[in-house]
Backbone atoms as SQL, in Angstrom:
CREATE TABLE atoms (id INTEGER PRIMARY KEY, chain TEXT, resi INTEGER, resn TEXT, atom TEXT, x REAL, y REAL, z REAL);
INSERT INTO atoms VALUES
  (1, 'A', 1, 'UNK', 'N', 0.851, -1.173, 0.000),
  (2, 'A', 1, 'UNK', 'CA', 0.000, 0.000, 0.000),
  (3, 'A', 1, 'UNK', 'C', 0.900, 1.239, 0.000),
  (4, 'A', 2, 'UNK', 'N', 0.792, 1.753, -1.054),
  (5, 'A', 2, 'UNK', 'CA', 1.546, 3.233, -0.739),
  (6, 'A', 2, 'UNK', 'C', 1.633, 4.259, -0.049),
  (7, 'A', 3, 'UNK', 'N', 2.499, 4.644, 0.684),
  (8, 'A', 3, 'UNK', 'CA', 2.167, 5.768, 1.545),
  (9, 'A', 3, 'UNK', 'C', 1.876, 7.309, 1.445),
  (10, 'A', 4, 'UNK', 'N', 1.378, 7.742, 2.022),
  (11, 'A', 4, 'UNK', 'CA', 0.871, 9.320, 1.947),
  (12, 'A', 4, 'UNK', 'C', 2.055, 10.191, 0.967),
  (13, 'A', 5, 'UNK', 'N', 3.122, 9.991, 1.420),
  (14, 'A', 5, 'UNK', 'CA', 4.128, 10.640, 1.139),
  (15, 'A', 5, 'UNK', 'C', 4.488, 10.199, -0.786),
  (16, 'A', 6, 'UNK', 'N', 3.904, 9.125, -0.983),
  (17, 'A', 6, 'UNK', 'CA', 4.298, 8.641, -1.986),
  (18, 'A', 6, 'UNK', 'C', 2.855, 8.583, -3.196),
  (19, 'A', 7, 'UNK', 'N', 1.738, 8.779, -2.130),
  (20, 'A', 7, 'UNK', 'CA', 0.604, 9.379, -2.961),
  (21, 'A', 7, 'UNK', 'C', 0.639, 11.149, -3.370),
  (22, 'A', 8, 'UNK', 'N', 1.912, 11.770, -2.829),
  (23, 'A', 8, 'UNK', 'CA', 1.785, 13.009, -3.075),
  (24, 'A', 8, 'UNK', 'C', 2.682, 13.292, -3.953),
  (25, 'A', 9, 'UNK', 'N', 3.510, 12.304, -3.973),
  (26, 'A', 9, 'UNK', 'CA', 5.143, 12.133, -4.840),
  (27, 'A', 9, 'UNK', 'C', 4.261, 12.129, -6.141),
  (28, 'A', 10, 'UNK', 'N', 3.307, 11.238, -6.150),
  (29, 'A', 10, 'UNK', 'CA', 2.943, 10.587, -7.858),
  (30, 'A', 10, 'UNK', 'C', 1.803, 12.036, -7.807),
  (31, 'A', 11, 'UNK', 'N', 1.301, 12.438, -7.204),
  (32, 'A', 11, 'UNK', 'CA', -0.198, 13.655, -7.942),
  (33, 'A', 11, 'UNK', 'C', 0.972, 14.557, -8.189),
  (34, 'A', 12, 'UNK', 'N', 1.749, 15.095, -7.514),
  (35, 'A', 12, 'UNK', 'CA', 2.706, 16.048, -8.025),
  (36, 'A', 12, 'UNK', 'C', 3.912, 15.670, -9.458),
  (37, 'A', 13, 'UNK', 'N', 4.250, 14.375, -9.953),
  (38, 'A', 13, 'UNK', 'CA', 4.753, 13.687, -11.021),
  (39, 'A', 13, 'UNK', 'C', 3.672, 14.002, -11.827),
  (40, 'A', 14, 'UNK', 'N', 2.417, 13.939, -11.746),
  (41, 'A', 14, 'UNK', 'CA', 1.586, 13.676, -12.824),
  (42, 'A', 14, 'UNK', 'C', 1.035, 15.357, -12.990),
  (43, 'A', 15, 'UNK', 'N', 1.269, 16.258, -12.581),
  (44, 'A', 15, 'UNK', 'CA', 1.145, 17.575, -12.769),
  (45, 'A', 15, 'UNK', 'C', 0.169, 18.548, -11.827),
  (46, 'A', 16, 'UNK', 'N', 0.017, 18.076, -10.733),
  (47, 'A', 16, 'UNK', 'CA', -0.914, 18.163, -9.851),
  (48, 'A', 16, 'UNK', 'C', -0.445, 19.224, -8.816),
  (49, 'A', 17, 'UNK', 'N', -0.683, 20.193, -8.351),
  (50, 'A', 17, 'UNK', 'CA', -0.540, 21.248, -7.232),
  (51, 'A', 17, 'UNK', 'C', -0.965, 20.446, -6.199),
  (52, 'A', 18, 'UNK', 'N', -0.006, 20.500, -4.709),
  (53, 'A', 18, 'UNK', 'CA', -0.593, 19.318, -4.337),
  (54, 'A', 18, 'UNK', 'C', -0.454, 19.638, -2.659),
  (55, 'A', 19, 'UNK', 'N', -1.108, 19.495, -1.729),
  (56, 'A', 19, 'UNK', 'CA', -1.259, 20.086, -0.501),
  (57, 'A', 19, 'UNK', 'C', -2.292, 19.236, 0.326),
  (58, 'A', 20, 'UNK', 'N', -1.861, 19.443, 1.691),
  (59, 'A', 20, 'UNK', 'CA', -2.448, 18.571, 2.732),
  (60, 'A', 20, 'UNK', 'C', -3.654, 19.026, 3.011),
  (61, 'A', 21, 'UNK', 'N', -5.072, 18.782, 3.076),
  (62, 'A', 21, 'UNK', 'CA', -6.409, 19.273, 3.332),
  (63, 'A', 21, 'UNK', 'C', -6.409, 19.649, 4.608),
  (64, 'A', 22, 'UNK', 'N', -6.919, 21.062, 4.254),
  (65, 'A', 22, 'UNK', 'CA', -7.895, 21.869, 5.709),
  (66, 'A', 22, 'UNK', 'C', -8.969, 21.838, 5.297),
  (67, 'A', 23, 'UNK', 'N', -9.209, 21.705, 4.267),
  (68, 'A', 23, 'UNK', 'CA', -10.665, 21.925, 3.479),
  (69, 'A', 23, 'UNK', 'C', -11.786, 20.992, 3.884),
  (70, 'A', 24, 'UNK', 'N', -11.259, 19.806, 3.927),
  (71, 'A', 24, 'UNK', 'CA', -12.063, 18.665, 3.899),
  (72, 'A', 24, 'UNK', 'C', -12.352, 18.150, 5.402),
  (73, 'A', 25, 'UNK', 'N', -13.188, 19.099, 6.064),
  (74, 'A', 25, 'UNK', 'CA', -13.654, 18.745, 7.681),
  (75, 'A', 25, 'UNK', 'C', -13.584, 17.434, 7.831),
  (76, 'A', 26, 'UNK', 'N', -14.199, 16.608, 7.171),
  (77, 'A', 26, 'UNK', 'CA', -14.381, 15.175, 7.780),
  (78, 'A', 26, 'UNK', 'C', -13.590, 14.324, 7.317),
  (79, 'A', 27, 'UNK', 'N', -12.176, 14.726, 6.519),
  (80, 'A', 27, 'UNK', 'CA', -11.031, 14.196, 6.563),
  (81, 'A', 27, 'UNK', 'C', -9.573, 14.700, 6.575),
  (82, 'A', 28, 'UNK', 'N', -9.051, 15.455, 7.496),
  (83, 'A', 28, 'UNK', 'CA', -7.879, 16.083, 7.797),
  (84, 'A', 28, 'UNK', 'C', -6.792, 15.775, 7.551),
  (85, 'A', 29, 'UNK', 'N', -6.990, 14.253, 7.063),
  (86, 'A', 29, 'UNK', 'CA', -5.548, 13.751, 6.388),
  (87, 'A', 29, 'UNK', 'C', -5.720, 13.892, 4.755),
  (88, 'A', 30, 'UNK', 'N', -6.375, 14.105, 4.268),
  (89, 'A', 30, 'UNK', 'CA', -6.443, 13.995, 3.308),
  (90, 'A', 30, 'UNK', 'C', -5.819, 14.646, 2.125),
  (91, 'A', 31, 'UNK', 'N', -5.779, 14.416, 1.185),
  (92, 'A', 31, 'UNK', 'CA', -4.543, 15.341, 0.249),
  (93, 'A', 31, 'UNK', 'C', -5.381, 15.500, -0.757),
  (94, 'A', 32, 'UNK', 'N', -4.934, 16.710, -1.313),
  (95, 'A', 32, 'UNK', 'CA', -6.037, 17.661, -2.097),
  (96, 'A', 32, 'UNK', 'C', -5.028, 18.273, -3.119),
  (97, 'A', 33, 'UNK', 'N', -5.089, 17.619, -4.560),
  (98, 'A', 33, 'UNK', 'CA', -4.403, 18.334, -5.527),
  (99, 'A', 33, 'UNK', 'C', -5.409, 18.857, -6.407),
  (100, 'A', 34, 'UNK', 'N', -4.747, 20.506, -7.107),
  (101, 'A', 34, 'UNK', 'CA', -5.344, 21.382, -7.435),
  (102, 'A', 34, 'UNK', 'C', -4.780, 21.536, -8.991),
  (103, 'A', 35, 'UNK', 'N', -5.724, 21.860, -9.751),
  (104, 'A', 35, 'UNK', 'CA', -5.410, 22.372, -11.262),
  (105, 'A', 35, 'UNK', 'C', -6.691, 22.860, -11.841),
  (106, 'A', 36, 'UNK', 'N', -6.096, 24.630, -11.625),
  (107, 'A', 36, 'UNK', 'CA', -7.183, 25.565, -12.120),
  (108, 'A', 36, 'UNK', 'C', -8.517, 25.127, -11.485),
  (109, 'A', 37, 'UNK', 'N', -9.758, 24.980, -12.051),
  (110, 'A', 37, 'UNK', 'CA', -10.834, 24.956, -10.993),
  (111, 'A', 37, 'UNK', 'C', -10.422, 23.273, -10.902),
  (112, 'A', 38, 'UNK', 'N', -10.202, 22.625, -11.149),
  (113, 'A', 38, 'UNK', 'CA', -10.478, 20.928, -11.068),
  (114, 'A', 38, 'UNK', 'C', -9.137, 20.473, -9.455),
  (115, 'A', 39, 'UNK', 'N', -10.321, 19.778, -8.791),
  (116, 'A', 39, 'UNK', 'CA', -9.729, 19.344, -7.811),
  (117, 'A', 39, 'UNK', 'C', -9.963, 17.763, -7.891),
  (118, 'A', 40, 'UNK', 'N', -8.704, 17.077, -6.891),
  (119, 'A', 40, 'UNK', 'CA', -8.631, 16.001, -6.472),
  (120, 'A', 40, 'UNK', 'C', -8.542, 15.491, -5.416),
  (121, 'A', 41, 'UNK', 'N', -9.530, 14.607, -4.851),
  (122, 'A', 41, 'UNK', 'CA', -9.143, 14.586, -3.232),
  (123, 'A', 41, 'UNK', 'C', -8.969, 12.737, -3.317),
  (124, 'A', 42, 'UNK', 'N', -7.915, 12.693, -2.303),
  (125, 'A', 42, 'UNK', 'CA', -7.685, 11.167, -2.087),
  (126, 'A', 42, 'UNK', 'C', -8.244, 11.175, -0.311),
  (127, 'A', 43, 'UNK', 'N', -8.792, 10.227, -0.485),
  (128, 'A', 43, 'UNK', 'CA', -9.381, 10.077, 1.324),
  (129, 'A', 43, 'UNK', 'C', -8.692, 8.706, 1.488),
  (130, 'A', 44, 'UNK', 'N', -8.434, 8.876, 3.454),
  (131, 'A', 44, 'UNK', 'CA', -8.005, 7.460, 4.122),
  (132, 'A', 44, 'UNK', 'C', -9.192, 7.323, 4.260),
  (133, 'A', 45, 'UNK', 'N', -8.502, 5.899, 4.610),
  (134, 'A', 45, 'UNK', 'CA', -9.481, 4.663, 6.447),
  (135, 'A', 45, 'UNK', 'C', -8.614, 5.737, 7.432),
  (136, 'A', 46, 'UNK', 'N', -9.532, 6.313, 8.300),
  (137, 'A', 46, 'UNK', 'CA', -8.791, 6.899, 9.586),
  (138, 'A', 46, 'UNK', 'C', -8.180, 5.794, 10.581),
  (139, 'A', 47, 'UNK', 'N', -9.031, 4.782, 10.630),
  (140, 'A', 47, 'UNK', 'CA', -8.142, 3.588, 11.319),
  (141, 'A', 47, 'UNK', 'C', -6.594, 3.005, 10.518),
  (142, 'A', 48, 'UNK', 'N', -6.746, 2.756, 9.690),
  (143, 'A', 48, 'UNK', 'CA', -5.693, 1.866, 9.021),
  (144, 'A', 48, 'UNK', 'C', -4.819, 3.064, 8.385),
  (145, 'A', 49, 'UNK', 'N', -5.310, 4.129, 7.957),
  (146, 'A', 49, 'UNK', 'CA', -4.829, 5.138, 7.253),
  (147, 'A', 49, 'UNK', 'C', -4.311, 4.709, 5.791),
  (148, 'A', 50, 'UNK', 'N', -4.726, 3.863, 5.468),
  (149, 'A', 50, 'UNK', 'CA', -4.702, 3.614, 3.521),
  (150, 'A', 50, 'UNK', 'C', -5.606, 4.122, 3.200),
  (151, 'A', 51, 'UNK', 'N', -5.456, 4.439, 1.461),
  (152, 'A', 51, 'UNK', 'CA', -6.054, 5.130, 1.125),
  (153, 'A', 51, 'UNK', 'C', -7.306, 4.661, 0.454),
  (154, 'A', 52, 'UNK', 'N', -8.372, 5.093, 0.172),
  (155, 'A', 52, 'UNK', 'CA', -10.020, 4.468, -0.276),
  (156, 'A', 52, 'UNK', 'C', -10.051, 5.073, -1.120),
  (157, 'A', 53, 'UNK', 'N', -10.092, 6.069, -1.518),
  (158, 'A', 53, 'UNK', 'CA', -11.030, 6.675, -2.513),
  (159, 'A', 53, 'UNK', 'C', -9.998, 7.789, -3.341),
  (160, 'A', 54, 'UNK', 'N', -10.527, 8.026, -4.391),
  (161, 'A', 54, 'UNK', 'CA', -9.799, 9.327, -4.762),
  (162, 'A', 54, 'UNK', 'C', -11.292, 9.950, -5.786),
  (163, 'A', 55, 'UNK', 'N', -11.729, 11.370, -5.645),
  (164, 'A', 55, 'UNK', 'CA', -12.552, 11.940, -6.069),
  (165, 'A', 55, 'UNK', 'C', -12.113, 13.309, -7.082),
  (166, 'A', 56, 'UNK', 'N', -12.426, 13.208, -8.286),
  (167, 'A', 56, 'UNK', 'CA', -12.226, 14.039, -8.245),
  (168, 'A', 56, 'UNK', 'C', -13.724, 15.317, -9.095),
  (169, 'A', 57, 'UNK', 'N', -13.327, 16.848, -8.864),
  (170, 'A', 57, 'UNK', 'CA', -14.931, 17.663, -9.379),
  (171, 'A', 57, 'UNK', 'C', -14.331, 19.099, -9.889),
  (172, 'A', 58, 'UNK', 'N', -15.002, 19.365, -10.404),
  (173, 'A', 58, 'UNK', 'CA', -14.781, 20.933, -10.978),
  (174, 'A', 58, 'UNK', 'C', -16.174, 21.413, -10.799),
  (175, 'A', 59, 'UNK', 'N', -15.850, 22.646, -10.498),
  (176, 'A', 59, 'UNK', 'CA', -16.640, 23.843, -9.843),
  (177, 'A', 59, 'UNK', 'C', -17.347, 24.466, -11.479),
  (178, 'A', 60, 'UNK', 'N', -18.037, 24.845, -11.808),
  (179, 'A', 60, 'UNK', 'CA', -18.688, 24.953, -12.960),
  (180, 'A', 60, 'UNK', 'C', -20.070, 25.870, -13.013),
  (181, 'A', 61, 'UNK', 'N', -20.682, 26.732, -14.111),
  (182, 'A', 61, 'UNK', 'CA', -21.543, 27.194, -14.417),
  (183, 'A', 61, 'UNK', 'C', -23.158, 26.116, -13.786),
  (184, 'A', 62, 'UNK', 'N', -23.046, 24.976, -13.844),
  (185, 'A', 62, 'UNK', 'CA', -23.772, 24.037, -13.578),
  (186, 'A', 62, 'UNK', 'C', -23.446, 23.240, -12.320),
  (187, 'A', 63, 'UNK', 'N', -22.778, 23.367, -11.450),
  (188, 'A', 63, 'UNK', 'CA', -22.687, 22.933, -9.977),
  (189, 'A', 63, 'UNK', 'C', -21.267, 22.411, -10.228),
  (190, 'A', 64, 'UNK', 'N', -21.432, 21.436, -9.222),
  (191, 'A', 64, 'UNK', 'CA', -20.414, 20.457, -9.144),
  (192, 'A', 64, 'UNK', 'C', -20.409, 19.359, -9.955),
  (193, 'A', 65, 'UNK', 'N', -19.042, 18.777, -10.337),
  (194, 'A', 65, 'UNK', 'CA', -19.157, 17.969, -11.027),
  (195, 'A', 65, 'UNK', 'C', -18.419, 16.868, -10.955),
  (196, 'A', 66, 'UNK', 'N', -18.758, 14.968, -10.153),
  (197, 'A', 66, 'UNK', 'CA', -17.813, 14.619, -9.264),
  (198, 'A', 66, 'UNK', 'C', -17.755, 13.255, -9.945),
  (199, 'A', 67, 'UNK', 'N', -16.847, 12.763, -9.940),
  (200, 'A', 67, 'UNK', 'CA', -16.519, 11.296, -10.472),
  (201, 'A', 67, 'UNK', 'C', -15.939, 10.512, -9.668),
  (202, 'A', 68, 'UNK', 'N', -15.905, 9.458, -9.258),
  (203, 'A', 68, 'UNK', 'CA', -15.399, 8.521, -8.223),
  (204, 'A', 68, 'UNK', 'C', -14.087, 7.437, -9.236),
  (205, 'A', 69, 'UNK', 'N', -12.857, 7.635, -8.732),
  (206, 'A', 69, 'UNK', 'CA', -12.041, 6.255, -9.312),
  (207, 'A', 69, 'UNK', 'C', -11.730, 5.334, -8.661),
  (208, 'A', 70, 'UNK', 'N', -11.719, 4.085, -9.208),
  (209, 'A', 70, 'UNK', 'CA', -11.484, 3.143, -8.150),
  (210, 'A', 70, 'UNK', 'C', -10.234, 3.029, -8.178),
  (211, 'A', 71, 'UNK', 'N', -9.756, 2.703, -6.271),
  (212, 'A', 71, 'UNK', 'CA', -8.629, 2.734, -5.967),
  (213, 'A', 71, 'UNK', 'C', -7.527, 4.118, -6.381),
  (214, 'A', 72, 'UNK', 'N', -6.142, 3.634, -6.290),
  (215, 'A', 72, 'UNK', 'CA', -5.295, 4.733, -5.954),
  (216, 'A', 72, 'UNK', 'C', -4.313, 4.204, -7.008),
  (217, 'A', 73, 'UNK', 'N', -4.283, 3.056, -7.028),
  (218, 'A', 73, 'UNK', 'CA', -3.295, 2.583, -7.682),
  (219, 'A', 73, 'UNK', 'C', -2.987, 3.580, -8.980),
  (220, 'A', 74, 'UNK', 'N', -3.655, 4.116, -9.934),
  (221, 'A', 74, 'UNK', 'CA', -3.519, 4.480, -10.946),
  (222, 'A', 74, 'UNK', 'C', -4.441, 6.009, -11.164),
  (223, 'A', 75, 'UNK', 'N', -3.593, 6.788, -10.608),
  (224, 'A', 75, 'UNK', 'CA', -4.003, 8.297, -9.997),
  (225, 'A', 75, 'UNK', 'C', -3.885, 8.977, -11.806),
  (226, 'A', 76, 'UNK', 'N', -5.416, 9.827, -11.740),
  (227, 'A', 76, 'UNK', 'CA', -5.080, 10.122, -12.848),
  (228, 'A', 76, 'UNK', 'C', -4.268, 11.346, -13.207),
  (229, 'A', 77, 'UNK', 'N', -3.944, 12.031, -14.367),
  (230, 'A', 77, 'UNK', 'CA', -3.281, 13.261, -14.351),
  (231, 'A', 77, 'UNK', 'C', -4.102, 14.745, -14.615),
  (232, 'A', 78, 'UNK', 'N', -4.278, 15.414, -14.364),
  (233, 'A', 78, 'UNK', 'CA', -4.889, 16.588, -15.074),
  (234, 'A', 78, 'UNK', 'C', -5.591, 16.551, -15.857),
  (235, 'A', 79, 'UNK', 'N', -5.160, 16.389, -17.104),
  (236, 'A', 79, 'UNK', 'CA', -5.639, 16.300, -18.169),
  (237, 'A', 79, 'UNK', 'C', -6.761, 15.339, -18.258),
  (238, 'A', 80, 'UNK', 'N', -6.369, 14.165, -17.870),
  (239, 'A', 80, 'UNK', 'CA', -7.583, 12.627, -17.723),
  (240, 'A', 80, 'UNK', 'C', -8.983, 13.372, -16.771),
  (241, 'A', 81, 'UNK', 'N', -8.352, 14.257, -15.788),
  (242, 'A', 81, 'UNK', 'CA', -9.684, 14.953, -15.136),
  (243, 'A', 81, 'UNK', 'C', -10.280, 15.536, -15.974),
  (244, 'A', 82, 'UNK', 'N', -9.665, 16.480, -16.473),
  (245, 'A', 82, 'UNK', 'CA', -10.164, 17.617, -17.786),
  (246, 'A', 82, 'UNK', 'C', -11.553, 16.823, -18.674),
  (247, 'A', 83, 'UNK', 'N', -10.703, 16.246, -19.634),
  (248, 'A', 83, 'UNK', 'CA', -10.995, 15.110, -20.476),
  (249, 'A', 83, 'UNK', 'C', -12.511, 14.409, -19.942),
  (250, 'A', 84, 'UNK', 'N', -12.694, 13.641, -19.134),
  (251, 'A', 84, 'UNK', 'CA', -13.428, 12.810, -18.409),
  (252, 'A', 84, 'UNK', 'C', -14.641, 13.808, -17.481),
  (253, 'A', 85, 'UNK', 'N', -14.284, 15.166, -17.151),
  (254, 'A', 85, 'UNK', 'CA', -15.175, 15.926, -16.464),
  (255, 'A', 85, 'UNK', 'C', -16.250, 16.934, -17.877),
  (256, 'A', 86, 'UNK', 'N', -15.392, 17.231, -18.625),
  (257, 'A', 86, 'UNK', 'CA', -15.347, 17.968, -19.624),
  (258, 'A', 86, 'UNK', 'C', -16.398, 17.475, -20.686),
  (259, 'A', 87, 'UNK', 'N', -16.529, 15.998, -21.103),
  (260, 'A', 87, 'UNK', 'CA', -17.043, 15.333, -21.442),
  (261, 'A', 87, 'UNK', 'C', -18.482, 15.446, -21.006),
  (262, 'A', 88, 'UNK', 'N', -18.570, 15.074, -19.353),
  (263, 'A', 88, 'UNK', 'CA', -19.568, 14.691, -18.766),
  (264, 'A', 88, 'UNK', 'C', -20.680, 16.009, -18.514),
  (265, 'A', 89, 'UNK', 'N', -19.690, 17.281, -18.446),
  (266, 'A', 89, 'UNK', 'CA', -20.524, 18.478, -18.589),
  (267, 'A', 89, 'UNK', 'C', -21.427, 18.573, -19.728),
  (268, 'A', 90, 'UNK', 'N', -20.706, 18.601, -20.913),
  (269, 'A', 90, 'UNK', 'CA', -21.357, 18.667, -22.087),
  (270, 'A', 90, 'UNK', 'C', -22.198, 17.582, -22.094),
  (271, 'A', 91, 'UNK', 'N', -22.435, 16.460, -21.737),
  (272, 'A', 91, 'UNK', 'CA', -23.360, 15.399, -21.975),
  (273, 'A', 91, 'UNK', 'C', -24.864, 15.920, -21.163),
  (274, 'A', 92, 'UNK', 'N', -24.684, 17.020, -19.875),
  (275, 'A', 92, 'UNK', 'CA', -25.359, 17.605, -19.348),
  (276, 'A', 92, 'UNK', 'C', -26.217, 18.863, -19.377),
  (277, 'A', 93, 'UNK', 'N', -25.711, 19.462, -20.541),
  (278, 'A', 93, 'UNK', 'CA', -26.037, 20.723, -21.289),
  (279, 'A', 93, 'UNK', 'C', -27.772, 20.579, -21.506),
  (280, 'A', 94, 'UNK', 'N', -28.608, 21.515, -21.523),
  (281, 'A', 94, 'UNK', 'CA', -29.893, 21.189, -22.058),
  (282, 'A', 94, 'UNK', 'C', -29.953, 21.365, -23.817),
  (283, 'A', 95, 'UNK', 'N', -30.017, 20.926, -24.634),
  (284, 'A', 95, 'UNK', 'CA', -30.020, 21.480, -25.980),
  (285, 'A', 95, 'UNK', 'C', -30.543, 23.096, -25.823),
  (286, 'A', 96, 'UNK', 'N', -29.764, 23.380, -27.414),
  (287, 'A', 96, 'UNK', 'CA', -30.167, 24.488, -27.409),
  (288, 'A', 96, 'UNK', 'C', -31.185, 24.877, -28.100),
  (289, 'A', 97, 'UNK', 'N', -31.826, 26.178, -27.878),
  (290, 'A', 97, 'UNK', 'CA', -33.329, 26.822, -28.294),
  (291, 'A', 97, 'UNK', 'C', -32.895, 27.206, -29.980),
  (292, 'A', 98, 'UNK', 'N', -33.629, 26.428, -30.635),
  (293, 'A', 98, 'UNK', 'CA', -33.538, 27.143, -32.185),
  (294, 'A', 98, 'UNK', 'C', -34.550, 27.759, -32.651),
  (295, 'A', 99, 'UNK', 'N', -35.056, 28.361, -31.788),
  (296, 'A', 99, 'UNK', 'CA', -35.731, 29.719, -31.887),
  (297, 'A', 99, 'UNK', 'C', -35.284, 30.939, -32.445);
């Protein structure tokens, strides 16, 4: 299982602004990498302290916008957020009025 230190090694390799969460009340360990509005949060087990989840969302004209990956093993980069969020916005759009 990789450690904290080495989940921050790889979001920062893969192009990621990358910093320990104050943000995230109900997980203080958590690490929170940043690019432009698109964030990434990796959450522990507070018991075991491995890592569960990694989320990531962009802040948008239309709310939030959040995708779940499984596991850690294969953290994505920026761009794969971009790409994959970017997508999912536009799939969300209402058509437009051809009025």
């Amino acid at each position: 299982m990789p450690s904290k230190r080495e989940i921050r090694r790889a979001l920062e390799y893969a192009g990621w602004e990358v910093r320990w969460s104050a943000s995230t009340g109900d997980d203080p360990e958590a690490i929170v990498g940043g690019y432009g509005p698109y964030r990434l949060v990796v959450r522990f087990d507070p018991d075991r302290g491995e890592p569960t989840s990694v989320l990531t969302h962009r802040a948008g004209s239309q709310g939030v916008f959040a995708e779940r990956w499984k596991g850690v093993e294969l953290l994505p980069a920026p761009e794969e957020v971009i790409r994959r969020l970017s997508r999912r916005d536009i799939s969300r759009r209402p058509p437009e009025d051809s009025a």
